[in-house]
ZATORKE-676438 format. One record per residue (C-alpha): chain; residue number from 1; x, y negated, z negated. Coordinates in steps of 0.2 Angstrom, whole numbers. Example, Ala and Ser with C-alpha at 12.3 -4.5 7.8 and 13.67 -1.06 7.14 Angstrom:
<nodes>
NODE  cadena  num      x      y      z
NODE       A    1     62     22    -39
NODE       A    2     68      5    -36
</nodes>
This chain:
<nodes>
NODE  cadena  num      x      y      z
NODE       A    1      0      0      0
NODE       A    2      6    -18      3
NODE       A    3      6    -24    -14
NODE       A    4     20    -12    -23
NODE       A    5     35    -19    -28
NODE       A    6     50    -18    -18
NODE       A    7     67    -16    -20
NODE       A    8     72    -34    -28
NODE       A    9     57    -30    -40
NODE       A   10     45    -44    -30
NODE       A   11     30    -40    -25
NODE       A   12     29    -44     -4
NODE       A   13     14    -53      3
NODE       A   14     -3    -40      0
NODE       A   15     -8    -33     17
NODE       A   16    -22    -20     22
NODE       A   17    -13     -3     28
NODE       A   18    -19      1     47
NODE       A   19    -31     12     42
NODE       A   20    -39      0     29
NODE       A   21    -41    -12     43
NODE       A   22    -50      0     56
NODE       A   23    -63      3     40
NODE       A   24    -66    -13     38
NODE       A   25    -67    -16     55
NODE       A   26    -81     -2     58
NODE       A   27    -92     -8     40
NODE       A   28    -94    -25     48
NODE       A   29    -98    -19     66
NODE       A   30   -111     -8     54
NODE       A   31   -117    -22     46
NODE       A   32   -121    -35     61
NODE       A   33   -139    -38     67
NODE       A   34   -148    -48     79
NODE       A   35   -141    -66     73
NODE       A   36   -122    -60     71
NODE       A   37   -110    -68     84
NODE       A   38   -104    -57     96
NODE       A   39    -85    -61     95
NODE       A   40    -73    -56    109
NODE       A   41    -55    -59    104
NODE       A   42    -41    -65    120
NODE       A   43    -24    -59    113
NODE       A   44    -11    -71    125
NODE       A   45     10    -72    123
NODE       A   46     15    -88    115
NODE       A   47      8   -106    108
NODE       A   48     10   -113    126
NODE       A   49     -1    -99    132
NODE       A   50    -12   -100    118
NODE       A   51    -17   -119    122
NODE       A   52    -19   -115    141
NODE       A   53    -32   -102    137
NODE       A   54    -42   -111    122
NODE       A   55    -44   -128    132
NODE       A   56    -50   -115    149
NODE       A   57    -63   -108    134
NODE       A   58    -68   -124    128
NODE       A   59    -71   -129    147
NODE       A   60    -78   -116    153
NODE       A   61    -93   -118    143
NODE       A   62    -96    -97    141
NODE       A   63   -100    -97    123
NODE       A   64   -114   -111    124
NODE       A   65   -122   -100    138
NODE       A   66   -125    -87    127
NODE       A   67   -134    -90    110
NODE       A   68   -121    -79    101
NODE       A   69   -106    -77    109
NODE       A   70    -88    -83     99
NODE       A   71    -72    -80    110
NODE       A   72    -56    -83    100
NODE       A   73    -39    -83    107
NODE       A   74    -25    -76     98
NODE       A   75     -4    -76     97
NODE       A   76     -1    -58    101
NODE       A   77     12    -60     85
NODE       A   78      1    -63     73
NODE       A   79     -2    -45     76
NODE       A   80      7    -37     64
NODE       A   81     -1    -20     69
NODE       A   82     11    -17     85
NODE       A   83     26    -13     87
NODE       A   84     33    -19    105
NODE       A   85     43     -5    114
NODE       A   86     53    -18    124
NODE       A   87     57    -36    121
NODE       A   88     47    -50    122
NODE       A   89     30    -54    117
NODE       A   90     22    -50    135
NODE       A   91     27    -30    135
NODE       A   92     18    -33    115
NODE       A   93      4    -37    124
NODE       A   94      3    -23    135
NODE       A   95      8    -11    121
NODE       A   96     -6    -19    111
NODE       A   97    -18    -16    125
NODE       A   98    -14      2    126
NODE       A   99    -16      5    109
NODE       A  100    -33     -4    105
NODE       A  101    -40      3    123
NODE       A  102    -55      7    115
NODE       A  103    -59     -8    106
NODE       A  104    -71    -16    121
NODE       A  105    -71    -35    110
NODE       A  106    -50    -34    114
NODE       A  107    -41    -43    128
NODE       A  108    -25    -45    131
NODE       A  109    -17    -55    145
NODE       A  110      1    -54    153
NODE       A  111     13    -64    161
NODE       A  112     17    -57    179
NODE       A  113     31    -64    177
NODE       A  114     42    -55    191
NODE       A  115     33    -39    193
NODE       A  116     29    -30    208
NODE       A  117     13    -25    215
NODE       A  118     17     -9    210
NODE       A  119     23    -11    194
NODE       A  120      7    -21    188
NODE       A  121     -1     -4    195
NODE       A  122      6      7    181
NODE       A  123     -5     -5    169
NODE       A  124    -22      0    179
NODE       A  125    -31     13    168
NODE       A  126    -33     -3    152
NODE       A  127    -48    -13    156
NODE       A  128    -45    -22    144
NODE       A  129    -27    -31    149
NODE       A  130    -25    -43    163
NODE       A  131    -12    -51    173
NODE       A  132     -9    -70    176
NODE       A  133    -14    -70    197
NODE       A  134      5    -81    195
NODE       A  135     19    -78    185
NODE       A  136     15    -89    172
NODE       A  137      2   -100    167
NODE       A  138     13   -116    172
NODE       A  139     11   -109    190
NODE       A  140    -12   -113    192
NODE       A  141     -6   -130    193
NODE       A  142      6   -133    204
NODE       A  143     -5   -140    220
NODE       A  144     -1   -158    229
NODE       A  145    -16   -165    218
NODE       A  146     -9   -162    203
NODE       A  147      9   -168    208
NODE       A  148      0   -184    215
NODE       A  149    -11   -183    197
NODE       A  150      6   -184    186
NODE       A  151     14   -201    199
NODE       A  152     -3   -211    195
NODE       A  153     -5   -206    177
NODE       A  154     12   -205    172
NODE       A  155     21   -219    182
NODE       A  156      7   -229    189
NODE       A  157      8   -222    207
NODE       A  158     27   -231    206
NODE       A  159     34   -215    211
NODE       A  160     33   -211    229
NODE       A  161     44   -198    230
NODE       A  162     31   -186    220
NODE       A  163     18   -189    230
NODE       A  164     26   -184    246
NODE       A  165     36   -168    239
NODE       A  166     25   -154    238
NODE       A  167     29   -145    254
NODE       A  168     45   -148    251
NODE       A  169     43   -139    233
NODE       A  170     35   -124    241
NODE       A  171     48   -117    250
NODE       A  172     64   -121    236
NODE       A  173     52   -112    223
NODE       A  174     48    -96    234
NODE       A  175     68    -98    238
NODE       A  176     72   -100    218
NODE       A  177     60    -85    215
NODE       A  178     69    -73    227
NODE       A  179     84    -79    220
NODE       A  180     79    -74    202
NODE       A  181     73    -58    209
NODE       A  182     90    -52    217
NODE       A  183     98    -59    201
NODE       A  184     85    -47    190
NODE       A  185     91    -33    202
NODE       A  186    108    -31    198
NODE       A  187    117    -18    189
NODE       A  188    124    -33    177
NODE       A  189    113    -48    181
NODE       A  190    119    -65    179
NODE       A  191    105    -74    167
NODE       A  192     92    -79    179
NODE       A  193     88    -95    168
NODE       A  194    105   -103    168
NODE       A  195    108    -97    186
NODE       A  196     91   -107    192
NODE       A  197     95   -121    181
NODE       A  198    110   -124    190
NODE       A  199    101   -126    206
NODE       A  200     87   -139    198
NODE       A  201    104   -148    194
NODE       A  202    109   -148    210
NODE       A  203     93   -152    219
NODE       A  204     93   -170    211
NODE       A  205    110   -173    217
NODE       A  206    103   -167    234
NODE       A  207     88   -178    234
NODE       A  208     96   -193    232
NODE       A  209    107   -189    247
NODE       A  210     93   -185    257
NODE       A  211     77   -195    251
NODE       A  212     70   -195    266
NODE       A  213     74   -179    276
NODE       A  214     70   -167    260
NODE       A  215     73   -148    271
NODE       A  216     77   -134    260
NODE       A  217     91   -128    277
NODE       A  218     97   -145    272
NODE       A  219     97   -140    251
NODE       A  220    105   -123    255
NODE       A  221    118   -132    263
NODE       A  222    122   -145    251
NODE       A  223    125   -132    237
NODE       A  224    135   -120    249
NODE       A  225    123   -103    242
NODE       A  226    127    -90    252
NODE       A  227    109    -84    260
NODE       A  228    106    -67    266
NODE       A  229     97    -65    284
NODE       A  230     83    -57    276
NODE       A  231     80    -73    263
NODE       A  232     80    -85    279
NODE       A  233     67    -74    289
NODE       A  234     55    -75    273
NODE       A  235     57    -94    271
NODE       A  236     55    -98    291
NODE       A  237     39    -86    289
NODE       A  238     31    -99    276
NODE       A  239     25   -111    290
NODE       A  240     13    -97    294
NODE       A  241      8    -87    282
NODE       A  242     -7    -88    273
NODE       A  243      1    -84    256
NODE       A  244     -4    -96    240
NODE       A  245     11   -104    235
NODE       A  246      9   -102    217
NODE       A  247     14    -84    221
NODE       A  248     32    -88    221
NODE       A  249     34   -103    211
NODE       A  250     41    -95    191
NODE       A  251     31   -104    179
NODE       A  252     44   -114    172
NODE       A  253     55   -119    187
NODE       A  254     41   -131    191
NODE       A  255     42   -143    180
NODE       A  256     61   -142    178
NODE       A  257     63   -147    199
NODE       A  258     47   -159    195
NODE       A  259     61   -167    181
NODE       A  260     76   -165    194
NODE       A  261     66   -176    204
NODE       A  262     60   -191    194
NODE       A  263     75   -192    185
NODE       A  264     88   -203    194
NODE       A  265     70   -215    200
NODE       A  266     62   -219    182
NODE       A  267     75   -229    176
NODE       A  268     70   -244    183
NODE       A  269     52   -240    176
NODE       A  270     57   -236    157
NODE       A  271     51   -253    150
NODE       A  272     34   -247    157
NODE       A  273     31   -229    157
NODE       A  274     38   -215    144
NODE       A  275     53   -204    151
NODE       A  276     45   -186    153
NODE       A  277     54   -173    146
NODE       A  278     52   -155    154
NODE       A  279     41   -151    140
NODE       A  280     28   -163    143
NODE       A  281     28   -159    163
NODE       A  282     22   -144    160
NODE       A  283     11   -149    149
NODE       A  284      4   -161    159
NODE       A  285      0   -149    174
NODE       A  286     -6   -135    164
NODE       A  287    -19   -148    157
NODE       A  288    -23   -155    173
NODE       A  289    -27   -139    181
NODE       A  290    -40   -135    165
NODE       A  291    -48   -152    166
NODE       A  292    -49   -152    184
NODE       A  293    -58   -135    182
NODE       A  294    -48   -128    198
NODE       A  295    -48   -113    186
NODE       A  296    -65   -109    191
NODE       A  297    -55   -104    209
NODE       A  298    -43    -91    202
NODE       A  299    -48    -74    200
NODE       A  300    -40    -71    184
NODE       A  301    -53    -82    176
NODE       A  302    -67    -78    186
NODE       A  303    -62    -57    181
NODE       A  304    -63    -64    161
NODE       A  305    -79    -72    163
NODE       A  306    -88    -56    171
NODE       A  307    -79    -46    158
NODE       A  308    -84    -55    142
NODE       A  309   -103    -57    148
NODE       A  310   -105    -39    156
NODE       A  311    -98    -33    139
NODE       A  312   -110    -48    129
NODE       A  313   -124    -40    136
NODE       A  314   -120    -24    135
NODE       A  315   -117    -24    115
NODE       A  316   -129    -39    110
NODE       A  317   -141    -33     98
</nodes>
């Protein structure tokens, strides 16, 4: 039990044992009648996460649609009952989802981070566990709205260069993604964070030599990385594929070449407008994309909404 003493003679912090919690978990379920709430917890990764998907609840308006519905969102570690088998907090959730299978009022969502098709696959008997459409939830919002949003609220519209770099941004993301992905493949890979960060470093030195002529031949040029045939046919392929871009863009290289980009320019606009750190770039465009409601687009979200009422009516009482 959690209350004996341990070693230093302290009691530790009183906690139910696992099978205490599924009792209790199974007397209340007894005791709930036709007024209870019918609550549906969302396990997600990390604080970040967490917000993203409270502010989508709170906009999404699913609980004042139905009389009794209460969805809570929840940090996959405040989970004390699973033990990951791998590091990081999204195979936790994917070990939690497997575990809890059977509890239909659990959902779990995943980075995709830089699965494959395939490897999402192995994940396909839970009902209960989804995967971002993106890699991360930084990557709904990256869309020339958005970008165009963060110039006019953020700098007055001063800042002409974000309103004009999307298309450029879509090819040096889908690049930067295939380079973290070769990194991720090999048999002792360089860290993919420092290795992409070096190329957002890079990309502000290239802008301003090339404000005008943004080309990501040009970009590969100016930092001399050698580019295999097979990474030049899937970037010349861009200009006509039908492929949403938020496929390839890693969650948190967006708002780091967003920062590249403004950095040099806001300077001459610090006694008007705040300097925006990383941080609050991503905070801004994960915002943006809730309260624009472009969520209502993505089929992740629309998948949560058909599960959490097929499962509201099939358990209201």
């Amino acid at each position: 039990m959690g209350n004996l003493e341990n070693s230093s003679g302290q009691k530790p912090p009183y906690s139910l044992e696992e099978q205490e919690k599924e009792r209790t978990e199974r007397f209340v379920e007894s005791g709930r009648d036709s007024e209870s709430p019918n609550t549906f917890i969302i396990h997600v990764e990390g604080p970040d996460d967490y917000t993203f998907y409270d502010k989508w609840r709170m906009y999404s308006k699913l609980e004042s649609a139905h009389r009794k519905l209460a969805i809570k969102i929840k940090k996959i570690n405040d989970d004390k009952s699973v033990k990951a088998s791998g590091p990081g907090n999204c195979q936790k959730i994917r070990d939690a989802a497997e575990k809890y299978k059977d509890d239909v009022r659990r959902i779990y969502i995943s980075d995709r981070d830089l699965m494959t098709e395939s490897e999402v696959e192995r994940y396909s008997h839970l009902d209960s566990l989804f995967f971002t459409d993106f890699p991360a939830v930084e990557s709904y919002g990256f869309s020339d709205e958005i970008l165009c949003g963060l110039n006019k609220d953020k700098y007055g519209g001063n800042l002409d260069l974000l309103d004009s770099c999307y298309e450029f941004l879509r090819f040096y993301l889908r690049f930067l993604y295939f380079h973290r992905c070769k990194l991720n493949q090999q048999k002792n890979p360089e860290s993919m964070n420092k290795a992409a960060w070096r190329l957002h470093q890079k990309l502000s030195d290239y802008i301003d030599a090339n404000p005008d002529n943004l080309s990501i031949d040009l970009f590969i040029d100016f930092v001399g990385l050698p580019v295999s045939g097979e990474m030049r046919e899937i970037l010349e392929l861009m200009d006509g594929d039908n492929v949403d871009p938020r496929v390839y863009a890693y969650g948190h290289d967006i708002a780091a070449a967003v920062r590249q980009i403004v950095a040099k320019r806001e300077g001459e606009l610090i006694l008007r407008y705040a300097r925006q750190k990383v941080e609050y770039i991503e905070q801004y465009i994960r915002d943006a994309y809730i309260e624009k409601r472009m969520y209502e687009h993505d089929s992740l979200f629309q998948a949560l909404r058909k599960r959490i009422e097929d499962l509201y009516n099939l358990t209201a009482k």
